[in-house]
MIKELO-694705 format. One record per atom (N, C-alpha, C): x, y negated, z negated; atom name; residue number from 0; residue in one letter. Coordinates in steps of 0.2 Angstrom, whole numbers, plus 2048, in hexadecimal, padded with zeros to 3 digits. Example, Ala and Ser with C-alpha at 12.3 -4.5 7.8 and 13.67 -1.06 7.14 Angstrom:
<rs>
<r><x>842</x><y>81C</y><z>7D9</z><name>N</name><resi>0</resi><resn>A</resn></r>
<r><x>83E</x><y>816</y><z>7D9</z><name>CA</name><resi>0</resi><resn>A</resn></r>
<r><x>842</x><y>810</y><z>7D9</z><name>C</name><resi>0</resi><resn>A</resn></r>
<r><x>840</x><y>80B</y><z>7DD</z><name>N</name><resi>1</resi><resn>S</resn></r>
<r><x>844</x><y>805</y><z>7DC</z><name>CA</name><resi>1</resi><resn>S</resn></r>
<r><x>840</x><y>800</y><z>7D9</z><name>C</name><resi>1</resi><resn>S</resn></r>
</rs>
This chain:
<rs>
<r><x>365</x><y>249</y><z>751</z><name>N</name><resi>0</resi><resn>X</resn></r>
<r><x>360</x><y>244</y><z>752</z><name>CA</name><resi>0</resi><resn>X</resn></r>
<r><x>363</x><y>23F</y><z>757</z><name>C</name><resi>0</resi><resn>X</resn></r>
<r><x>35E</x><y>23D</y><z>75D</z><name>N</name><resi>1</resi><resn>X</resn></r>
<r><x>35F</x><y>239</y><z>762</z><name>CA</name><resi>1</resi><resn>X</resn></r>
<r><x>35F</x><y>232</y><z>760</z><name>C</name><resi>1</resi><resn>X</resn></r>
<r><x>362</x><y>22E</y><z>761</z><name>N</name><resi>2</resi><resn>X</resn></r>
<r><x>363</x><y>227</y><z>75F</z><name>CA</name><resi>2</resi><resn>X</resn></r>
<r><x>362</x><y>221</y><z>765</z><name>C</name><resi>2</resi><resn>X</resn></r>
<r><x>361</x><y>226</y><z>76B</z><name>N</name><resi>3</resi><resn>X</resn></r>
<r><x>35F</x><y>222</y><z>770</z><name>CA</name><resi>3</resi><resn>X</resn></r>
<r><x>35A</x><y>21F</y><z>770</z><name>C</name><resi>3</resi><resn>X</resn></r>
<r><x>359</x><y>219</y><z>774</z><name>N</name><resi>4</resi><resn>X</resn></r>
<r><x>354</x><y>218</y><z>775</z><name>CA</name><resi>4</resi><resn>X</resn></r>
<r><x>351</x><y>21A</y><z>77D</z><name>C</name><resi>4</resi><resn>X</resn></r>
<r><x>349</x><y>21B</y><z>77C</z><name>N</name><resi>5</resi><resn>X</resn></r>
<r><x>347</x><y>21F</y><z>783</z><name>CA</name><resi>5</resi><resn>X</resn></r>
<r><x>346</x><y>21B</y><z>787</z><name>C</name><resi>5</resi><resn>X</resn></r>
<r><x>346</x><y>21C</y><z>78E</z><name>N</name><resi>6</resi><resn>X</resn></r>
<r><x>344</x><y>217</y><z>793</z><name>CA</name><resi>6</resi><resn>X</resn></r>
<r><x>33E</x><y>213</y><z>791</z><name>C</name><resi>6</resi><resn>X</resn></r>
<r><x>33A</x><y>215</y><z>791</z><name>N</name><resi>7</resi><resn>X</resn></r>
<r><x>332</x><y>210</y><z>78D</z><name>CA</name><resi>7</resi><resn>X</resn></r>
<r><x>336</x><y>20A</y><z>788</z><name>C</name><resi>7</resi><resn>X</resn></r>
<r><x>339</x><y>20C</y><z>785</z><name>N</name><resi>8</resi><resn>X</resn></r>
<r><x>33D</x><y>206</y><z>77E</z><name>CA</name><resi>8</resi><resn>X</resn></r>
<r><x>341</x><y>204</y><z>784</z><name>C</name><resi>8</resi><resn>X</resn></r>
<r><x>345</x><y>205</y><z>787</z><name>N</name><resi>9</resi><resn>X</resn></r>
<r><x>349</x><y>201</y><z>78B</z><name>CA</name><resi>9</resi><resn>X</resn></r>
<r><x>347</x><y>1FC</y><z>78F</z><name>C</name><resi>9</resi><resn>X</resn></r>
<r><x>342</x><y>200</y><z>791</z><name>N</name><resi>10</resi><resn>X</resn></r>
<r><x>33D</x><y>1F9</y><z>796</z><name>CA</name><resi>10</resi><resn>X</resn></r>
<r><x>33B</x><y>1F5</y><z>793</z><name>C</name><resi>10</resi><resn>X</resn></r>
<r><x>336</x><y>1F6</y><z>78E</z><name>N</name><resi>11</resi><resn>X</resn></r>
<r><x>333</x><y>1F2</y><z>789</z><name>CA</name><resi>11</resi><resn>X</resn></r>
<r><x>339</x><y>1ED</y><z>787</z><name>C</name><resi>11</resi><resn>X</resn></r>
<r><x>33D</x><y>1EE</y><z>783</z><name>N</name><resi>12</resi><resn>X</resn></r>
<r><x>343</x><y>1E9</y><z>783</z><name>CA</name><resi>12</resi><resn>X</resn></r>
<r><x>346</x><y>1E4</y><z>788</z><name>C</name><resi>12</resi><resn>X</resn></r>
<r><x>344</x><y>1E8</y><z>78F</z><name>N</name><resi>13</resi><resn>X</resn></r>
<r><x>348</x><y>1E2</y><z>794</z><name>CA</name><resi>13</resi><resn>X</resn></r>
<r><x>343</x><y>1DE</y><z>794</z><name>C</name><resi>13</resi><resn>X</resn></r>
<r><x>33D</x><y>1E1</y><z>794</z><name>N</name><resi>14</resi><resn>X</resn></r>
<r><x>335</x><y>1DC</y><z>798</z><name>CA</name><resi>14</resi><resn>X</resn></r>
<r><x>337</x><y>1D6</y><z>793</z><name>C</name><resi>14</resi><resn>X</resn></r>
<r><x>337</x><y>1DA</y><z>78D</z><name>N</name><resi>15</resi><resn>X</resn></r>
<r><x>337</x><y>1D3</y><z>786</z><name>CA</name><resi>15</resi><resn>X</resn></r>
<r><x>33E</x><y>1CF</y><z>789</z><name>C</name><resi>15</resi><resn>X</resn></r>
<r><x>345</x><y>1D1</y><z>78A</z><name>N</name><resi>16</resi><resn>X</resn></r>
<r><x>34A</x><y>1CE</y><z>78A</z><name>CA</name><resi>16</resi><resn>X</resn></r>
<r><x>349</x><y>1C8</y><z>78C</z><name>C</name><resi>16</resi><resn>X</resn></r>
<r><x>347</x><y>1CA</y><z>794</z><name>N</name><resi>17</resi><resn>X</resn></r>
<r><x>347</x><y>1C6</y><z>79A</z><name>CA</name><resi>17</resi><resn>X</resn></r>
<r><x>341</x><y>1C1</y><z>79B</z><name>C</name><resi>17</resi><resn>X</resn></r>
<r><x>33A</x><y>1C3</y><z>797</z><name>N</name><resi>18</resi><resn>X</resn></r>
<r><x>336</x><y>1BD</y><z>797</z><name>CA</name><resi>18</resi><resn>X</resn></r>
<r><x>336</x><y>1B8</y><z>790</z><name>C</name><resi>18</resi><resn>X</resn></r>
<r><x>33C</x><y>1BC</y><z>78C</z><name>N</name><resi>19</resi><resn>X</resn></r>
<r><x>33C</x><y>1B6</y><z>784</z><name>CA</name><resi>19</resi><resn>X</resn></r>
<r><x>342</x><y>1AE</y><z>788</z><name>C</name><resi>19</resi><resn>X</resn></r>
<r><x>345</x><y>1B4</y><z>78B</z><name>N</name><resi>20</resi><resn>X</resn></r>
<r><x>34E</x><y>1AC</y><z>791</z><name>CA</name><resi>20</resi><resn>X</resn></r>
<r><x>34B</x><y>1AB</y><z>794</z><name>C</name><resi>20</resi><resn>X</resn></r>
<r><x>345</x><y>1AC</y><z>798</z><name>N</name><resi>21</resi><resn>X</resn></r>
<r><x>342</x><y>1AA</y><z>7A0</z><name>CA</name><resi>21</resi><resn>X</resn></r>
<r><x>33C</x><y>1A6</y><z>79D</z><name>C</name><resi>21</resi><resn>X</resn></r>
<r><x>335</x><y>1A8</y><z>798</z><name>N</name><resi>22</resi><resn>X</resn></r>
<r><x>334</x><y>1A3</y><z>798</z><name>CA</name><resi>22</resi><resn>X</resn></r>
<r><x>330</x><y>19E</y><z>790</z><name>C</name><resi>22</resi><resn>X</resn></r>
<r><x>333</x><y>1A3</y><z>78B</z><name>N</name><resi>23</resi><resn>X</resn></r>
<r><x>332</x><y>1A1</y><z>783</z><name>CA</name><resi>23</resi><resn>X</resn></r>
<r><x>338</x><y>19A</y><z>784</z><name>C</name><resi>23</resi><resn>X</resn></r>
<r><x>33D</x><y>19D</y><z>784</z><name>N</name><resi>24</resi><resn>X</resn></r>
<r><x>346</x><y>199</y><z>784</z><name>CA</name><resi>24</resi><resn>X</resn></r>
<r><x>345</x><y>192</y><z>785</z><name>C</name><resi>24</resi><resn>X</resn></r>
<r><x>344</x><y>191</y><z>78A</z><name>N</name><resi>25</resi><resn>X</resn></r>
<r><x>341</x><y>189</y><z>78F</z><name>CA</name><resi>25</resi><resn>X</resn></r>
<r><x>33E</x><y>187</y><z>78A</z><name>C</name><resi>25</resi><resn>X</resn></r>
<r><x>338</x><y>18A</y><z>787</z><name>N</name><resi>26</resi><resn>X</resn></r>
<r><x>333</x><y>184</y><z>784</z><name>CA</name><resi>26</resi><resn>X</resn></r>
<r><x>334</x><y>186</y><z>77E</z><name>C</name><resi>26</resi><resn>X</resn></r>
<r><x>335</x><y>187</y><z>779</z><name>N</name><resi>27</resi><resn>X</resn></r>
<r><x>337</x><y>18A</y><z>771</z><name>CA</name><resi>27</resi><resn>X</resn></r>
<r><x>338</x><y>187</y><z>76E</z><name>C</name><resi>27</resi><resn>X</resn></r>
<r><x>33E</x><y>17F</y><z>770</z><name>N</name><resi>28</resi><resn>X</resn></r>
<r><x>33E</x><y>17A</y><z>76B</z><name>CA</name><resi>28</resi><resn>X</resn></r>
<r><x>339</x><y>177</y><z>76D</z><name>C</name><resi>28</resi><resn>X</resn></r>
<r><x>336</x><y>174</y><z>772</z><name>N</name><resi>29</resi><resn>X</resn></r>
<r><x>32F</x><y>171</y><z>773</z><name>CA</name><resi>29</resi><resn>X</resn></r>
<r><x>32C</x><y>172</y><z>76D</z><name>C</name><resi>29</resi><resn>X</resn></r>
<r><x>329</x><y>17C</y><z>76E</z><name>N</name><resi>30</resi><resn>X</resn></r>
<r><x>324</x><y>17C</y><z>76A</z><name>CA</name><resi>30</resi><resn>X</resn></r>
<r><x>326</x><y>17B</y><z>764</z><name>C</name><resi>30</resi><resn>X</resn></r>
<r><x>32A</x><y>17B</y><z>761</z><name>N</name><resi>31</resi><resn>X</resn></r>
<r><x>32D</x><y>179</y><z>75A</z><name>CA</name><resi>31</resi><resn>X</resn></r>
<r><x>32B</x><y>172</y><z>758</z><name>C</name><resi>31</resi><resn>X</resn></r>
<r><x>32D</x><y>16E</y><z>75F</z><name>N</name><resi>32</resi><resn>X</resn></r>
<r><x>32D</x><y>167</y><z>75A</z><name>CA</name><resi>32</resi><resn>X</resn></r>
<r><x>327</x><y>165</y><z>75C</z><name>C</name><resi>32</resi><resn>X</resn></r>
<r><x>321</x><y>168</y><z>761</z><name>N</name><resi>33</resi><resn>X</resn></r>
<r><x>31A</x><y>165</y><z>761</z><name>CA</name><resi>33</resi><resn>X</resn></r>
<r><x>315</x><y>167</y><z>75C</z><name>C</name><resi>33</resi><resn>X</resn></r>
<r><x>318</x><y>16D</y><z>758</z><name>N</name><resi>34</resi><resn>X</resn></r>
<r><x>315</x><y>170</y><z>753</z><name>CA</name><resi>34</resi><resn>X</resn></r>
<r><x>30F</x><y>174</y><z>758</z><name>C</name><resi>34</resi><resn>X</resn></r>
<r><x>30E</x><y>178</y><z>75F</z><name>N</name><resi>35</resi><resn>X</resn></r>
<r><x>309</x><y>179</y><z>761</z><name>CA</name><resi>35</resi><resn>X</resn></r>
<r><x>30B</x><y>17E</y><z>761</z><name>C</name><resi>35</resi><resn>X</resn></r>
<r><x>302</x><y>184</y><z>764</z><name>N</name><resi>36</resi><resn>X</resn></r>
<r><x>303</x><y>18A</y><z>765</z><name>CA</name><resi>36</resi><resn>X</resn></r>
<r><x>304</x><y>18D</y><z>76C</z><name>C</name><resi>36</resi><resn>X</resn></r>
<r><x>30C</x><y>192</y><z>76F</z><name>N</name><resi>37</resi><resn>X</resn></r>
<r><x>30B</x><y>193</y><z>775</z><name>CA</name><resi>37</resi><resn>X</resn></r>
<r><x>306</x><y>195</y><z>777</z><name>C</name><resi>37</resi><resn>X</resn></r>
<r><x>300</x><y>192</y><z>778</z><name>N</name><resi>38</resi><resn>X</resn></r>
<r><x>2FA</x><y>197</y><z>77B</z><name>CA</name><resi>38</resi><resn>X</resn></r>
<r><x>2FE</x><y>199</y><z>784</z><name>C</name><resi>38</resi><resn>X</resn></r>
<r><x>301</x><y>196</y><z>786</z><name>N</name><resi>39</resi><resn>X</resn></r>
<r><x>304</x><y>198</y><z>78E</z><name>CA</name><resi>39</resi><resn>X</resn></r>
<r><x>307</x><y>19D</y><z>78E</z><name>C</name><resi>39</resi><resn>X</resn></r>
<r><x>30C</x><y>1A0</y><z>789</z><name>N</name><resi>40</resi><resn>X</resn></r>
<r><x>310</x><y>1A4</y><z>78B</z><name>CA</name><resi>40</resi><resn>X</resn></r>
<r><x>30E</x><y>1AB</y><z>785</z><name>C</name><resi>40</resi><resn>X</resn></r>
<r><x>30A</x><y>1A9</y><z>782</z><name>N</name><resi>41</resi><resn>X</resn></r>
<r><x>307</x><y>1AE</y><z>77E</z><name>CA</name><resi>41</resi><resn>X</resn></r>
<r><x>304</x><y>1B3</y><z>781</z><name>C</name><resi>41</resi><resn>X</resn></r>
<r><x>2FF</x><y>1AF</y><z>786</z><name>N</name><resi>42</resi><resn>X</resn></r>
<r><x>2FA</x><y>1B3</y><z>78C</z><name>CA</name><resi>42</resi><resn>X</resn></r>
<r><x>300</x><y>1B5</y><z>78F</z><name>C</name><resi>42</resi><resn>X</resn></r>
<r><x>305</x><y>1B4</y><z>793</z><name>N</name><resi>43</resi><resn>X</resn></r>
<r><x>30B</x><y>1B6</y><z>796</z><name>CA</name><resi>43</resi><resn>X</resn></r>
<r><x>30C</x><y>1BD</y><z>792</z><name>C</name><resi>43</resi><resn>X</resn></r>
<r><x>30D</x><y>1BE</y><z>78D</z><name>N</name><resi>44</resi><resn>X</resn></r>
<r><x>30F</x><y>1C4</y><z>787</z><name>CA</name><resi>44</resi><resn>X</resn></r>
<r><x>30D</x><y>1C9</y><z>788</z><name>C</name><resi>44</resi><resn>X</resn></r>
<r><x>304</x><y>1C5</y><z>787</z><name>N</name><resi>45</resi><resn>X</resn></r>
<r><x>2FF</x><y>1CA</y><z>789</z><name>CA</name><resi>45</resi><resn>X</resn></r>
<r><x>2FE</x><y>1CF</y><z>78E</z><name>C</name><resi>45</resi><resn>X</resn></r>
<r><x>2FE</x><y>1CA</y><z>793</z><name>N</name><resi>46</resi><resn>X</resn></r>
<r><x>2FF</x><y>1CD</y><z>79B</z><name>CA</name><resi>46</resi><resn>X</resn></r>
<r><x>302</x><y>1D1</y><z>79B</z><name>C</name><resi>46</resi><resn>X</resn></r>
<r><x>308</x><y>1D0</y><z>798</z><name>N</name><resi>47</resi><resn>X</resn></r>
<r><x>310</x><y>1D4</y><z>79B</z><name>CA</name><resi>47</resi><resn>X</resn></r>
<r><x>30F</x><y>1DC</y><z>795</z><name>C</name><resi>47</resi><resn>X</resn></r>
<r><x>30B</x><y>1DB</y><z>790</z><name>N</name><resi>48</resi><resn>X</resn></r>
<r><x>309</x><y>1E1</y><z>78D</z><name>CA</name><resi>48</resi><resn>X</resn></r>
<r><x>30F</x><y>1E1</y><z>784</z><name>C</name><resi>48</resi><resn>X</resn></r>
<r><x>30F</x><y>1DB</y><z>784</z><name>N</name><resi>49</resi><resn>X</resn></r>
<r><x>315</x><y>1D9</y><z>77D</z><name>CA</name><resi>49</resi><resn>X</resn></r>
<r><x>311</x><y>1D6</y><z>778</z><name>C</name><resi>49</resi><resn>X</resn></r>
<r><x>309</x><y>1D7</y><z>779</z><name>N</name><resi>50</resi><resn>X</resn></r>
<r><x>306</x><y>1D4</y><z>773</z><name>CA</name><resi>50</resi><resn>X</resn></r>
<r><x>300</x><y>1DD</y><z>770</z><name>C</name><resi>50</resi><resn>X</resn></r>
<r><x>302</x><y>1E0</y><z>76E</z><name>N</name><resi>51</resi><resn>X</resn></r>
<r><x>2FF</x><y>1E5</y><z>76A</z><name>CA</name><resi>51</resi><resn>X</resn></r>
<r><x>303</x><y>1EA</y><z>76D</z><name>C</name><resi>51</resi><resn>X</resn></r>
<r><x>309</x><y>1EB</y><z>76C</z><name>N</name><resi>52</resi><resn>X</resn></r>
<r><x>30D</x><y>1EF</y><z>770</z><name>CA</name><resi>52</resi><resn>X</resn></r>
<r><x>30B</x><y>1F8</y><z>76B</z><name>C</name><resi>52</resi><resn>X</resn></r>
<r><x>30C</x><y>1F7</y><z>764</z><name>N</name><resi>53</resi><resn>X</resn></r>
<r><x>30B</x><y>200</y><z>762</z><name>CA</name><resi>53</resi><resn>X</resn></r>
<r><x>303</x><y>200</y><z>760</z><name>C</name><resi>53</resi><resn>X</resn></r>
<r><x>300</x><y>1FC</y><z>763</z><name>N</name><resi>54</resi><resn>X</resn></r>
<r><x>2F8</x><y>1FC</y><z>763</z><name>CA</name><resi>54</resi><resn>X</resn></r>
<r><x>2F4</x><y>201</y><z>768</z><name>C</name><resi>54</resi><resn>X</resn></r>
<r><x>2F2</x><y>206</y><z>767</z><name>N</name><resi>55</resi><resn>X</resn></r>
<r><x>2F1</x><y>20C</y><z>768</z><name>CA</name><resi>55</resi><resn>X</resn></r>
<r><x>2EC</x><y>20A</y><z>771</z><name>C</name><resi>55</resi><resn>X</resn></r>
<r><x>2EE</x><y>20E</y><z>776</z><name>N</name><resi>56</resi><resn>X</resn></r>
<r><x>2EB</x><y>20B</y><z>77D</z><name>CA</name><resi>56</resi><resn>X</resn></r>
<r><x>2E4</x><y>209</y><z>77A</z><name>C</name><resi>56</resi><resn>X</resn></r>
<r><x>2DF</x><y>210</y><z>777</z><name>N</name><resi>57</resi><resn>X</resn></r>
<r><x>2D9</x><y>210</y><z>776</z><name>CA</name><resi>57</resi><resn>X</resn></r>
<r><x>2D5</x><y>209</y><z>775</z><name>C</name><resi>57</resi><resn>X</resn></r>
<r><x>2DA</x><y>205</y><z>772</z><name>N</name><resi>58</resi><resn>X</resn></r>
<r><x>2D8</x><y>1FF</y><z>76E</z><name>CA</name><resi>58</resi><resn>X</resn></r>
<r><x>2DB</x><y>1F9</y><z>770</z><name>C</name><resi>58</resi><resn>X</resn></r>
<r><x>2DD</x><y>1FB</y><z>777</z><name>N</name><resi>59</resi><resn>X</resn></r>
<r><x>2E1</x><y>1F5</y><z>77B</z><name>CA</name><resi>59</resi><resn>X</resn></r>
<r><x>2E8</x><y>1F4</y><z>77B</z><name>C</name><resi>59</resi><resn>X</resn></r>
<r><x>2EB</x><y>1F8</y><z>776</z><name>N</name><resi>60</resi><resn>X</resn></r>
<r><x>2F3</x><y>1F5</y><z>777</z><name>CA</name><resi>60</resi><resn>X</resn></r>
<r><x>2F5</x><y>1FA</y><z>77D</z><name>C</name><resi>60</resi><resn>X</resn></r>
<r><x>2FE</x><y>1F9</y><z>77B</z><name>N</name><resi>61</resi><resn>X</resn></r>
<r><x>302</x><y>1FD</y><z>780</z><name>CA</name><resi>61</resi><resn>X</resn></r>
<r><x>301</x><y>203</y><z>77C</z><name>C</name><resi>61</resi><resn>X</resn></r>
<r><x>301</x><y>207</y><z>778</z><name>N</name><resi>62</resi><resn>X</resn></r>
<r><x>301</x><y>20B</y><z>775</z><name>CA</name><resi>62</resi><resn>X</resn></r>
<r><x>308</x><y>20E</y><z>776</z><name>C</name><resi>62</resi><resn>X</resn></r>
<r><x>30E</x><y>209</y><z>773</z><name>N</name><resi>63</resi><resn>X</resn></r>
<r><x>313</x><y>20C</y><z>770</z><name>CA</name><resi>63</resi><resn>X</resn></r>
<r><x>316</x><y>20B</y><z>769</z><name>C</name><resi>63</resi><resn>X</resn></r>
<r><x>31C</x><y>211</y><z>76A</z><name>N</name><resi>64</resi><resn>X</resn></r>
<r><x>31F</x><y>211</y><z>761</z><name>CA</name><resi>64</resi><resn>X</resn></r>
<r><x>320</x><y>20A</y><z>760</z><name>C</name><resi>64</resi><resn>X</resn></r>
<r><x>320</x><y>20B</y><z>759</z><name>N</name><resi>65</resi><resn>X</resn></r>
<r><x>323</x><y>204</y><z>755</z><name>CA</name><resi>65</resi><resn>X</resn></r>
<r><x>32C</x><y>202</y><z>757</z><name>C</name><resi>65</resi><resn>X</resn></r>
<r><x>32D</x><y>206</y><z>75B</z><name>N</name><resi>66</resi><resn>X</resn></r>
<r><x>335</x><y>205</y><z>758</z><name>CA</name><resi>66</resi><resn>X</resn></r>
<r><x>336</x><y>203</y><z>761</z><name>C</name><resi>66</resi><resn>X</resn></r>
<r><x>331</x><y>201</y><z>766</z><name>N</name><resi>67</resi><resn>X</resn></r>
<r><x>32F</x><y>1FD</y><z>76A</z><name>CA</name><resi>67</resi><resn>X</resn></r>
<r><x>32D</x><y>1F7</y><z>768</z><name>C</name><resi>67</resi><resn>X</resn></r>
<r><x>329</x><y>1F6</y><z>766</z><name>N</name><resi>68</resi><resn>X</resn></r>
<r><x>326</x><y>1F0</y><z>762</z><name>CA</name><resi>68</resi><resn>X</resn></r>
<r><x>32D</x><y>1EB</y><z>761</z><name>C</name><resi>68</resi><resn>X</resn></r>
<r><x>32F</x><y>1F0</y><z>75A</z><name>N</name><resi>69</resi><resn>X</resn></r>
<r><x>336</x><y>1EE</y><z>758</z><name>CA</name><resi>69</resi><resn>X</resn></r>
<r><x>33B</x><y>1E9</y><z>75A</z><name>C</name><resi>69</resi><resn>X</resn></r>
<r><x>33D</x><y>1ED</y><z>762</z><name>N</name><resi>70</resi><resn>X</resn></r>
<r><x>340</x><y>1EC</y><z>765</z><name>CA</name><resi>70</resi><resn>X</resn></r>
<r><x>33E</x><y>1E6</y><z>76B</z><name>C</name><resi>70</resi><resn>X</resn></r>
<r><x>338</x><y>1E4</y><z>76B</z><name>N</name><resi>71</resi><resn>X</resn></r>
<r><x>334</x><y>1DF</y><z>772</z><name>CA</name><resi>71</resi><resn>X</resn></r>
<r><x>334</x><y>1D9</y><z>76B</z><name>C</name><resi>71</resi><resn>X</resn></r>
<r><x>334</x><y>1DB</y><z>766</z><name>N</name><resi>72</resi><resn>X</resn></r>
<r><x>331</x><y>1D4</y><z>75F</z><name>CA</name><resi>72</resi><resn>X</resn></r>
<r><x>33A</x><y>1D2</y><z>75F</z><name>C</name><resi>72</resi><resn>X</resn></r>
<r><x>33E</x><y>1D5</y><z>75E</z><name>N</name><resi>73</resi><resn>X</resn></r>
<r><x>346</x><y>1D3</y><z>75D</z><name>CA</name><resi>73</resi><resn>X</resn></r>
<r><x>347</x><y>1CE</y><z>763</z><name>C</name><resi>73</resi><resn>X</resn></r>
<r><x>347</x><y>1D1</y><z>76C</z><name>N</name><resi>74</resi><resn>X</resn></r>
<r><x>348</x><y>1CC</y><z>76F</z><name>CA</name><resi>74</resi><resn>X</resn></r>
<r><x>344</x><y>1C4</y><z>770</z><name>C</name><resi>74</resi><resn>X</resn></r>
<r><x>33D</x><y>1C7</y><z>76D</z><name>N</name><resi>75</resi><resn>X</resn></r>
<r><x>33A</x><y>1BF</y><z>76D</z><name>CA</name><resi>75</resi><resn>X</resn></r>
<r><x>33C</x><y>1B9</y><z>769</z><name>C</name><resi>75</resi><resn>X</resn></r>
<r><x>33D</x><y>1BE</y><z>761</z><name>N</name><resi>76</resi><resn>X</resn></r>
<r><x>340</x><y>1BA</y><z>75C</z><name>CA</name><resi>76</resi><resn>X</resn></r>
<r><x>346</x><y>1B7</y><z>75C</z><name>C</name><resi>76</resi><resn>X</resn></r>
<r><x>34C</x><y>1BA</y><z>763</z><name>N</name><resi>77</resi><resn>X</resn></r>
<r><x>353</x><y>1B7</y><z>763</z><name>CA</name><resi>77</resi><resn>X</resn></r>
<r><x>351</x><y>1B0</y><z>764</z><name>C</name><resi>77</resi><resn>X</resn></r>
<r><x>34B</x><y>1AE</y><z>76A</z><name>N</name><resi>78</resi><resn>X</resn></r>
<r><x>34B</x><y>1A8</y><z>76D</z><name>CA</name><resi>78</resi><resn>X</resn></r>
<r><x>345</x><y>1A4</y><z>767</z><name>C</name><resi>78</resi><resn>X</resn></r>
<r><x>340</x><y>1A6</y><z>765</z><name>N</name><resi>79</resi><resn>X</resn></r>
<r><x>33B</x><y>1A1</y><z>762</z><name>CA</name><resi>79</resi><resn>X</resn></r>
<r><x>338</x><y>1A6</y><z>75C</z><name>C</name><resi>79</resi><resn>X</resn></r>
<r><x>339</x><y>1A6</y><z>756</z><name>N</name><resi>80</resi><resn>X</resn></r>
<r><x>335</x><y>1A8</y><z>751</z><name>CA</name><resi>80</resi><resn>X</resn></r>
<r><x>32E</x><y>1A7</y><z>74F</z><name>C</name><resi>80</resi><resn>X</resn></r>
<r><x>32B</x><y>1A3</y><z>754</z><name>N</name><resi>81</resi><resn>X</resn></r>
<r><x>325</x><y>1A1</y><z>753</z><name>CA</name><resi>81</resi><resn>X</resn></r>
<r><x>320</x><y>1A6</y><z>758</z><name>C</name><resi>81</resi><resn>X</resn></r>
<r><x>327</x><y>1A7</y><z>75E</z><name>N</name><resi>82</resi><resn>X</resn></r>
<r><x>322</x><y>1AC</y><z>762</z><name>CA</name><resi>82</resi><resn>X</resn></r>
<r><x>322</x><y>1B5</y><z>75F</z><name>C</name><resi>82</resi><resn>X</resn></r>
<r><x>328</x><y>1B5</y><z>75D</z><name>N</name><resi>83</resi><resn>X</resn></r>
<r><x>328</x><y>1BB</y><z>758</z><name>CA</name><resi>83</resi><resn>X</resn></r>
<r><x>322</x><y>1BC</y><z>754</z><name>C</name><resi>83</resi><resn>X</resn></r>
<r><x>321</x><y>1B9</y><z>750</z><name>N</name><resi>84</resi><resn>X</resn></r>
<r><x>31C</x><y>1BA</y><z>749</z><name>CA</name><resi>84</resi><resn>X</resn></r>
<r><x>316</x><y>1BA</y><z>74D</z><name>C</name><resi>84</resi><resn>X</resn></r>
<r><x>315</x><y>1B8</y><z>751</z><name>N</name><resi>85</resi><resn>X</resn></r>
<r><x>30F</x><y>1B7</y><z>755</z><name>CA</name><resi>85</resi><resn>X</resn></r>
<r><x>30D</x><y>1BE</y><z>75B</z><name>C</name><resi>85</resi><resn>X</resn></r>
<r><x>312</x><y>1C3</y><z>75A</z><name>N</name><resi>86</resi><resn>X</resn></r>
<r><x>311</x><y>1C9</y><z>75E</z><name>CA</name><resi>86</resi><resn>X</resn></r>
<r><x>310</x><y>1CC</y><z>756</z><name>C</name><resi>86</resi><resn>X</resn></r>
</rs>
């Protein structure tokens, strides 16, 4: 059994890494203490393909495994749990 993860999950993890430090990081306590919904960087998620990530293309997502998913919901969660629960 291969334990690696495949180039797809690897990317997917950096896309997540580098836009939860670049641009969740910055604003997370804000959106904590205004009680508001990132509607800005949510769309950003979107865009970038981090919102319906094992959602099947036919039906709009990325159409990848879960253990993608997995893996883009951990680096968002390091920086904001609220953008987490929200993918």
């Amino acid at each position: 059994m291969d334990l690696k993860l495949t180039d797809e999950q690897e990317l997917i993890q950096a896309t997540a890494r580098e836009f939860a430090q670049g641009e969740i990081r910055p604003i997370a306590a804000e959106i904590d203490r205004d009680c508001r919904f990132p509607h800005e960087t949510v769309k950003k998620m979107g865009e970038l393909g981090l919102m319906g990530i094992a959602v099947p293309e036919r039906w709009g997502g990325a159409g990848a495994d879960t253990v993608s998913y997995v893996l883009a919901l951990e680096e968002i969660a390091k920086v904001c749990a609220s953008h987490a629960v929200i993918m």
